[in-house]
Residue, then its C-alpha position, 0 to 999 in steps of 0.5 A: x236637748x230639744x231648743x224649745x224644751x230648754x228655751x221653755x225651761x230657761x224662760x220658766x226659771x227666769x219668770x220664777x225668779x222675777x216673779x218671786x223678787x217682784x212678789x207672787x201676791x203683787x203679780x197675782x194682785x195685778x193679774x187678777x185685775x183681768x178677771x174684773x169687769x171693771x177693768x175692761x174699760x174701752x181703751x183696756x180692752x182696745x189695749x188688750x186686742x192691740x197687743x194680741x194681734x201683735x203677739x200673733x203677728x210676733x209669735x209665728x214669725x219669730x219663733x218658727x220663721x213663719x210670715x202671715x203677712x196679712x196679719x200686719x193690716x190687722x196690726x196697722x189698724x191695732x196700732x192706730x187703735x193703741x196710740x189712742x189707748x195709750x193714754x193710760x197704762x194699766x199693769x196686767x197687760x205689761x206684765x202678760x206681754x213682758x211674761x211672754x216675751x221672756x219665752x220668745x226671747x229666750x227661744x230666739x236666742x236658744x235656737x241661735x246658740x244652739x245652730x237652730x237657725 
C-alpha cells in the first residue's frame, strides 16, 4: 500500500476518533468560529497568517523533503508577529493546525516504518 494512502488512512481514523471523544458540535462549534467576522480580530488574523506560513515552510519539507528556504524569512517575520499575538489563544486555529499535524506525523512515521526514506 502507497505510504501516503495509509498515512491519510491512519490520520483520517485518528482525527475520527479524537473528534468524536472531544464531540463533533464542540469541533464544529469551534471551527465555525472562522466564518465570523467577528473573530478576525488583528492578533486572530496575525495568528492565522503566522501558523500558515509555517505550515508551508513544514509541509513540503517534512512530508516530500523539499526545502524552500526562502520561506523561512517569511516565517522569521511571522514569528516576530505570533510572540505579539500571542497574548491570547483562541480555539479554531489550535484545532486546525493540531488537525493537520495529525497527517504529518502520521505521514512522517508511516513513510519511516515502511523504508520510505
Amino acid at each position: 500500500m502507497n505510504a501516503y494512502l495509509l498515512a491519510g488512512l491512519l490520520g483520517l481514523a485518528l482525527t475520527l476518533i479524537v473528534y468524536t471523544v472531544v464531540g463533533w458540535k464542540s469541533i464544529g462549534h469551534c471551527m465555525t468560529m472562522w466564518l465570523k467576522p467577528s473573530y478576525w480580530t488583528s492578533y486572530n488574523t496575525v495568528e492565522f497568517l503566522a501558523w500558515a506560513t509555517k505550515a508551508a515552510v513544514i509541509v513540503p519539507g517534512l512530508v516530500f523533503g523539499i526545502e524552500v528556504w526562502w520561506l523561512h524569512i517569511l516565517t522569521l517575520v511571522t514569528s516576530v508577529a505570533l510572540i505579539w499575538a500571542s497574548m491570547r489563544k483562541l480555539l479554531p486555529t489550535l484545532v486546525a493546525f493540531n488537525t493537520l499535524w495529525i497527517f504529518l506525523s502520521m505521514t512522517v512515521i508511516v513513510r519511516h516504518l515502511l523504508g520510505g526514506g
